[in-house]
C-alpha positions in Angstrom: 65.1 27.7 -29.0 62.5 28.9 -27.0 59.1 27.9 -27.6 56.3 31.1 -28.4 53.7 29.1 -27.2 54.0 26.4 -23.9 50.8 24.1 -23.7 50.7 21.5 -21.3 47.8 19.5 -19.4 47.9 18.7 -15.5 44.6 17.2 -13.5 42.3 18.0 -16.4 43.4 22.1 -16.7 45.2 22.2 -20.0 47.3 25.6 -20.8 48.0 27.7 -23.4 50.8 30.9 -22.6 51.9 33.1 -25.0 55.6 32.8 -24.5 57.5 36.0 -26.3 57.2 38.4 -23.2 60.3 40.2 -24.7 58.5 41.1 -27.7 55.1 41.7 -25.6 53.3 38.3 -26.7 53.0 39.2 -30.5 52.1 36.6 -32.6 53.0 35.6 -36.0 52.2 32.6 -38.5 54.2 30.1 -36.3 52.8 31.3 -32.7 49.4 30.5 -34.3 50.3 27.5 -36.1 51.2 26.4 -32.3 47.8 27.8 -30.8 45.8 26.1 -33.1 47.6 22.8 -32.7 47.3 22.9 -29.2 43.9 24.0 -29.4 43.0 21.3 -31.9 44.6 18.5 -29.4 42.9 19.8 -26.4 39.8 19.7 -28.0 40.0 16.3 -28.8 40.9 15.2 -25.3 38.6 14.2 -22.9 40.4 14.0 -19.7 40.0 18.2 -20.4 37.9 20.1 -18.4 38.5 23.3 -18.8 41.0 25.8 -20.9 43.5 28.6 -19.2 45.1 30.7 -21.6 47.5 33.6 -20.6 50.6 35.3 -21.9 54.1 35.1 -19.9 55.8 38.8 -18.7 54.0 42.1 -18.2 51.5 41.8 -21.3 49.0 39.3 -22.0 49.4 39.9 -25.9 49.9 43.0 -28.1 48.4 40.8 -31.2 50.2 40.5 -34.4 54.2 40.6 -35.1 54.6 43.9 -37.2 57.5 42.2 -38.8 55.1 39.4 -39.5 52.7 42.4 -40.9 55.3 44.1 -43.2 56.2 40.7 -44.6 52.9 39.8 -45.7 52.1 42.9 -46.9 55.1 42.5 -49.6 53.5 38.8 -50.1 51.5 37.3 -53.0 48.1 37.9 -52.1 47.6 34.0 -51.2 50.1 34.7 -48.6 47.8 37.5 -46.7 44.8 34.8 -47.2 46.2 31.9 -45.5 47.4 34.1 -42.3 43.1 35.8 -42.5 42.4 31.6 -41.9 44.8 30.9 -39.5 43.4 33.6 -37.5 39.7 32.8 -38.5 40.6 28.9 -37.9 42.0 29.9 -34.4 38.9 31.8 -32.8 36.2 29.9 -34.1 38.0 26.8 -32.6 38.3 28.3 -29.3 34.8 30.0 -29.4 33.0 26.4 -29.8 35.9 24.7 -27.6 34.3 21.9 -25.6 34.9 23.0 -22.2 35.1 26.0 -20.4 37.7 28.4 -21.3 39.2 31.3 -19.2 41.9 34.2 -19.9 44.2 35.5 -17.8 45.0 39.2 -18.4 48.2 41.6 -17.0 49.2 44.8 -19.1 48.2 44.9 -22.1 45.4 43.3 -24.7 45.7 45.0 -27.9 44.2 44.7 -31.7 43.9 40.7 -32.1 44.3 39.6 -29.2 40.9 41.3 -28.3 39.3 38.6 -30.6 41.4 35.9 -28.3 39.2 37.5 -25.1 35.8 37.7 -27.0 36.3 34.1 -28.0 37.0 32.9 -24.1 33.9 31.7 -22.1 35.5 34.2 -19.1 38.0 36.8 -18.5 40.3 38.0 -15.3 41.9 41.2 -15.7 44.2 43.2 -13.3 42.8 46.3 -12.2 45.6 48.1 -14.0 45.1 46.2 -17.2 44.4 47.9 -20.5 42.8 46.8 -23.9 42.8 48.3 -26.9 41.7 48.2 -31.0 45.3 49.9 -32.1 44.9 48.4 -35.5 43.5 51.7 -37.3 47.2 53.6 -35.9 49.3 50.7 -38.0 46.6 51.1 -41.1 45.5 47.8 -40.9 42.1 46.4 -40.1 40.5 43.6 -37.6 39.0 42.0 -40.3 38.8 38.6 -38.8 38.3 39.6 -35.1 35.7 42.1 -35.6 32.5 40.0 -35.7 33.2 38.2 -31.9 33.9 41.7 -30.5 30.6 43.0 -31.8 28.8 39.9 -30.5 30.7 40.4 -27.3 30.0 44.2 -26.7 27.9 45.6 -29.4 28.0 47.1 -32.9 28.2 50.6 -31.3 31.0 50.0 -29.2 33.1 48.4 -31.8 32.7 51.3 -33.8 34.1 53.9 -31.6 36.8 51.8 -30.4 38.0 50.0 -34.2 37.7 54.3 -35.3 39.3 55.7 -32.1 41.9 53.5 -31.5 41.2 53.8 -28.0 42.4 52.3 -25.3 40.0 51.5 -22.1 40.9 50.4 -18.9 39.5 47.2 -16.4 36.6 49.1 -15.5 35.5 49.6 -19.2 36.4 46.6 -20.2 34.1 44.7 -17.5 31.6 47.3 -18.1 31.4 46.6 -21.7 31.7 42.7 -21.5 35.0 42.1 -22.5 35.9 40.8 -19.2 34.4 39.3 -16.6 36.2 40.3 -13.1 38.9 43.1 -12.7 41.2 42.1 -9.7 44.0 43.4 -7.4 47.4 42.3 -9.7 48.5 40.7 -6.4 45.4 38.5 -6.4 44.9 37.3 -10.3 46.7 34.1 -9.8 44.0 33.3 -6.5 40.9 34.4 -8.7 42.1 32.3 -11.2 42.5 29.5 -9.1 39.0 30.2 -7.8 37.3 30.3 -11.2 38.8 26.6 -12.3 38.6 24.9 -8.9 35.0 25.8 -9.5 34.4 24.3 -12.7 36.7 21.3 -11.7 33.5 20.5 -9.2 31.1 21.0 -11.1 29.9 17.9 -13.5 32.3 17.5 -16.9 29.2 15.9 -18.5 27.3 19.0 -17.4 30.1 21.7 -18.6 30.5 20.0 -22.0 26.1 19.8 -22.8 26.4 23.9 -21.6 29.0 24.4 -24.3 26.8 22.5 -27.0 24.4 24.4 -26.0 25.9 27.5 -26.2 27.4 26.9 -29.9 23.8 26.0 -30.8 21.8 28.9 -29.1 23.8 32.4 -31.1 21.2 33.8 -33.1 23.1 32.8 -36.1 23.4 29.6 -35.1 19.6 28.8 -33.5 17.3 26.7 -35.3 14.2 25.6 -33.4 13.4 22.9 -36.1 17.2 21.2 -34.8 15.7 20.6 -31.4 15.9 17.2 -31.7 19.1 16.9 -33.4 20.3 19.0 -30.4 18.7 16.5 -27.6 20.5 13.8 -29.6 23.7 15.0 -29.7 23.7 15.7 -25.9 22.5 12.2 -24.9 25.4 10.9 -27.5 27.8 13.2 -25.6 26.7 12.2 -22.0 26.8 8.6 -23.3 30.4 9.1 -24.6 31.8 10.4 -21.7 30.6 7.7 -19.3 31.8 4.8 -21.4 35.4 6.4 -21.8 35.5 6.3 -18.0 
C-alpha cells in the first residue's frame, strides 16, 4: 500500500509530502495521524535543521477527504471532536516547530491546507498557483485554521475570502502574506534549493533561538515580565546543542 504521507531526513532537511496526488493531496484522519507523527519526531531531532513540506502531483493539497467529511458528519459527536484536535494538534506543532520550515506549492492550496501555509515560516508558490477558502461551497467551516490565517493576512481579508469562497492567484497570495515568493513552475525546485541551502549556512544554534523567539514574541504570546525566563531558555538551548555535538 502506498503511503499518504513520505517523511524522510537527509543532511539535516527532513520532509514531509503529501502523497495522494490522485486524489489531489486530500487528507483524512490517517494522513494526519502520519503528519503529526512525523512532525512530532522531527521535532525532537536535533540533527534537523530545517522543515520542507510539499504535496506530490499537480496540487499541493486540496485539504480535507470529503468522504472523510461525510463520515464524520454521520459520527457521534466525539468523533467530529477528535478530528478538530488532530487538526488543531497538527498546526500548532508546526507553527512553534524548532527550525525553519518552508512549503513548496504547485496547483492548488485549498480550505485547510491554507492553515498548513499560514503555519510555515516561508512559502514558494508557482506563478500559476492558486489558493483558496472553498470550505463555505461544501457547508462546512475552517473552524480550526481560521485564527493562523487571520494572524497571517488580517481579519479583513479572511472575511472576504472564508464568505466568498474565493480563489486568488500567486500574486494575491504574496501580496497578502500567504506566500513569500511566486516563481516560474520551471524554477520552484531551484528556489527551493536556494531558500534551504541558505538556512543550512547559517548557525543551527542561531535558527533554533529565532524560532524561540518567535513563539514567544505573538502578541498573544508576549510577556515582558518572562524576559528572563526567555534569556534562560535560550542559553539552555545553545548549551544543549553544543554538548550533543
Amino acid at each position: 500500500m502506498t503511503q499518504s504521507i513520505e517523511a524522510n531526513l537527509q543532511q539535516g532537511v527532513a520532509s514531509i509530502v503529501f502523497n495522494r496526488p490522485e486524489r489531489g493531496n486530500v487528507y483524512d484522519e490517517d494522513v494526519l495521524c502520519a503528519f503529526i507523527v512525523a512532525l512530532d519526531d522531527f521535532a525532537q531531532d536535533d540533527s534537523v535543521r530545517v522543515l520542507h513540506i510539499r504535496g506530490k502531483g499537480d496540487n499541493f493539497c486540496l485539504g480535507a477527504d470529503p468522504d472523510w467529511m461525510r463520515r464524520i458528519g454521520g459520527s457521534p459527536r466525539h468523533e467530529s471532536t477528535l478530528s478538530a484536535s488532530q487538526i488543531s494538534r497538527m498546526l500548532e506543532t508546526l507553527m512553534h516547530f524548532p527550525v525553519p520550515t518552508l512549503a513548496e506549492v504547485q496547483g492548488k492550496a485549498q480550505a485547510g491546507a491554507l492553515g498548513i501555509l499560514a503555519c510555515c515560516d516561508y512559502v514558494i508558490g508557482t506563478e500559476t498557483s492558486c489558493y483558496q477558502m472553498n470550505e463555505i461551497h461544501q457547508a462546512a467551516m475552517p473552524v480550526i485554521s481560521t485564527p493562523y490565517l487571520i494572524r497571517v493576512m488580517g481579519e479583513r481579508t479572511v472575511r472576504a475570502l472564508m464568505l466568498t469562497g474565493a480563489e486568488i492567484d500567486a500574486g494575491q497570495a504574496q501580496r497578502l502574506g500567504l506566500i513569500q515568493e511566486r516563481v516560474p513552475e520551471s524554477s520552484l525546485k531551484a528556489c527551493v534549493d536556494a531558500r534551504i541551502e541558505h538556512w543550512l549556512a547559517l548557525s543551527p544554534v542561531t535558527l533554533r533561538q529565532a524560532k524561540i523567539i518567535l513563539s514567544h514574541s505573538t502578541p498573544e504570546n508576549f510577556d515582558p515580565e518572562r524576559s528572563d525566563d526567555l534569556a534562560d531558555l535560550l542559553a539552555a538551548t545553545r548549551q544543549s546543542y553544543y554538548e550533543s555535538k
